[in-house]
N, C-alpha and C positions, 0 to 999 in steps of 0.2 A: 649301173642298172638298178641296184639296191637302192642308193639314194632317190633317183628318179621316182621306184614307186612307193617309199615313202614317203615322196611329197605330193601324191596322187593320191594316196590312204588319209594323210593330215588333211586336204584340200577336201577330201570326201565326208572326213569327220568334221571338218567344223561347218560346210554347208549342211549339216544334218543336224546338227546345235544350233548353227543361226535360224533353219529351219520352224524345227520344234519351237523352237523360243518364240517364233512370230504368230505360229499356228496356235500356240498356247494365250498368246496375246492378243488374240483377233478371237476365242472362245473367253476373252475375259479373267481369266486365270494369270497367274504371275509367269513369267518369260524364264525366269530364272529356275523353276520347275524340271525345264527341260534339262539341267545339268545332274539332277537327283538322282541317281540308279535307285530302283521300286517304288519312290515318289511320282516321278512322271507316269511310269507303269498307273498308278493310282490314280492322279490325275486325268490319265486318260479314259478309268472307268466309270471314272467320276463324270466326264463330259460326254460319254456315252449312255449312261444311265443304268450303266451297270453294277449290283453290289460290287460294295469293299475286298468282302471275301473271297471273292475270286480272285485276287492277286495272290492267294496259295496255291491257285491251281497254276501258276505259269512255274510253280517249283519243283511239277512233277515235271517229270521227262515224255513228251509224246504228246501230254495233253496240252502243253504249253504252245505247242505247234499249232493243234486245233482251236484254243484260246485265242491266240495272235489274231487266229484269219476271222472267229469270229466278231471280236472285238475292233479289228481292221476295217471288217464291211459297217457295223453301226458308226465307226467313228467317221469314214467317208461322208456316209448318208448324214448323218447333222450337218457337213457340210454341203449339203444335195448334190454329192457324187454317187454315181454309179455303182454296181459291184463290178464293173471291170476296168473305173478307177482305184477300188479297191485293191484290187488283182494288181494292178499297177503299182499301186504304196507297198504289195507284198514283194513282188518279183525285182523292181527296181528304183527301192524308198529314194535312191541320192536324186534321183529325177523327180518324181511326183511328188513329196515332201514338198519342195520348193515350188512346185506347181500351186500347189494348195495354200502354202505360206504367203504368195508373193501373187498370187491370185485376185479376183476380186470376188469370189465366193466366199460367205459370211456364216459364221456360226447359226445351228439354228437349235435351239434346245427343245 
């Protein structure tokens, strides 16, 4: 049973890397981004148009929560997704990550 769901958690983790990587590549940014821990974090503020400096706030506790979902809804919307596709990247990314990656909605800066 153990083995089982850690090839359910690997399967999960790398569609969320090939994801990222494609999302990141169709916003014109490098693919390889997506593998960075706080780099991608950046990148994403960066393709939302939100300060640098806000990647110190996802290091406090609580407000990194609030940070995510705001940052989730403008990142959607460059895509011209909704906020309850947004709601959807939050509640369950291994779905709609891919939706968006492999989608044919385009960057819009």
């Amino acid at each position: 049973m153990g083995a089982l769901l850690g090839l359910i958690w690997l399967a999960a983790v790398v569609l969320m890397i090939v994801s990222m990587w494609k999302v990141f590549e169709k916003a014109g940014k490098p693919g390889w981004a997506a593998l960075v821990p706080f780099y991608n974090l950046f990148v994403i503020l960066e393709l939302t148009g939100k300060p640098g400096w806000w990647l110190v706030l996802f290091l406090i506790p609580l407000v990194n929560m609030v940070m995510m979902i705001i940052v989730t809804i403008a990142f959607a919307a460059k895509f011209g997704k909704s906020g309850g596709f947004a709601a959807g990247m939050i509640i369950l990314p291994f779905v709609f990550y891919p939706l968006l990656a492999f989608g044919d909605d385009r960057y819009q800066p």
